[in-house]
N, C-alpha and C positions, 0 to 999 in steps of 0.2 A: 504494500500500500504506500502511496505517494505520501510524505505530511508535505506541503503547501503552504508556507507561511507567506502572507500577505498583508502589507504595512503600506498604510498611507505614509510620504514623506521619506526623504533620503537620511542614511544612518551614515551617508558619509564619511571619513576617516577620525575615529573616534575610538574611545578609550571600548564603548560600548560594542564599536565593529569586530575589536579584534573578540569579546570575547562572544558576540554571535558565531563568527567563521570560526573560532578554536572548537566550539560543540557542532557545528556542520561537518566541520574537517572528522570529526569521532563517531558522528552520526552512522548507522550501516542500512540505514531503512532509506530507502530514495527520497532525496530533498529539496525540493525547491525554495530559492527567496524569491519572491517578488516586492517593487517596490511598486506604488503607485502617486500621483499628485496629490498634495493635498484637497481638491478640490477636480469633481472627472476621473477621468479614466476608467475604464473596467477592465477586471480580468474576463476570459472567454469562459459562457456557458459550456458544463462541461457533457463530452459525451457518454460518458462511464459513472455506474454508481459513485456519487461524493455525498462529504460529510461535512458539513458547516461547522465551525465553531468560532463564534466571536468574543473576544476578551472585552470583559465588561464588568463594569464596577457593580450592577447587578445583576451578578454571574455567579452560579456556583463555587464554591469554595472548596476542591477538590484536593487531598492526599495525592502524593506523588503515586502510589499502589491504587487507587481510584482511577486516577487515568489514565495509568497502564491499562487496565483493566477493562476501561472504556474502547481504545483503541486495540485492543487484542481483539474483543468482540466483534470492530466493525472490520477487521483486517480478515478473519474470521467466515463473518458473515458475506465476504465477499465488495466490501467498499473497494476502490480502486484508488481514492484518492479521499484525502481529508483535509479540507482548506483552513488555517486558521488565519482569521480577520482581524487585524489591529487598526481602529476606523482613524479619523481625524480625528482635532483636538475638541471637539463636539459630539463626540462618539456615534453609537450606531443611529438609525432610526428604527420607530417602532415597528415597520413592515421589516425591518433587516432583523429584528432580533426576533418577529415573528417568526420566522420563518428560519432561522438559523436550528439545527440540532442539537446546541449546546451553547449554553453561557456560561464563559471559565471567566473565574476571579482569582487576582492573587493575594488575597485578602481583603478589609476593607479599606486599605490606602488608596489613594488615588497614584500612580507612578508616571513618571515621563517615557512617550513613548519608547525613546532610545534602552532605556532599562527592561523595559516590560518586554519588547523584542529579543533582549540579553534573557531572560528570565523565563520567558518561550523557549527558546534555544534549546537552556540547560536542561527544562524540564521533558520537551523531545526526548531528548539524548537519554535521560534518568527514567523515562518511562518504555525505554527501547530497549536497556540492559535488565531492565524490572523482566523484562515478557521474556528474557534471552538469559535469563539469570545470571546474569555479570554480577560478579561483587560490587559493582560500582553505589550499587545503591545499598544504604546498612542500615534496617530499620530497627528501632529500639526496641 
């Protein structure tokens, strides 16, 4: 299964870039960045089972082992692809989170995009070796 992450806004060379690419580069599940404009652009309808998920400050508040768990199922069940959305600085609207199949929180702070894309990244990664049982992940 593809994870798909999709970000409004350039994360251009930043403290933040290096540690998105350090968890892509470890990544073993196929991955996409995408960037988009702040304002326009879309990604393309897609033609194969996808899985929405938009990061939102009213969004579930998910265990790294929850959404393993989540993604194992939909990998599973045959999804091909699972887009995760990181909207503008105005977030989603309420048709986009209708209709999304997942609203992730990473608690109730609000963070700046460039971190919450770093914080995507790593949790990819930690929900990849979870399904793959890598040590990487040690839970209490």
């Amino acid at each position: 299964m593809l994870l798909h992450v999709i970000a409004r806004g350039k994360i251009g060379r930043s403290p933040e870039a290096e540690l998105v690419a350090r968890y892509e580069k470890r990544l073993t599940w196929p991955t996409k960045f995408s960037e988009l404009p702040e304002t326009g652009g879309k990604i393309a309808d897609p033609a194969t089972p996808t899985r929405t998920v938009l990061l939102d400050e009213r969004g579930k508040q998910l265990s790294s082992e929850e959404l393993a768990a989540i993604l194992g199922r939909w990998r599973d069940d045959g999804v091909r692809e699972t887009r995760f959305v990181l909207g503008a600085a105005d977030g989603h609207t309420g048709e986009e989170r209708a209709h999304a199949d997942l609203l992730l929180a990473f608690g109730k702070a609000t963070w700046p995009h460039l971190m919450a894309r770093a914080m995507l990244a790593e949790q990819l990664y930690r929900a990849t070796t979870i399904l793959a049982g890598h040590p990487y992940h040690r839970a209490g």
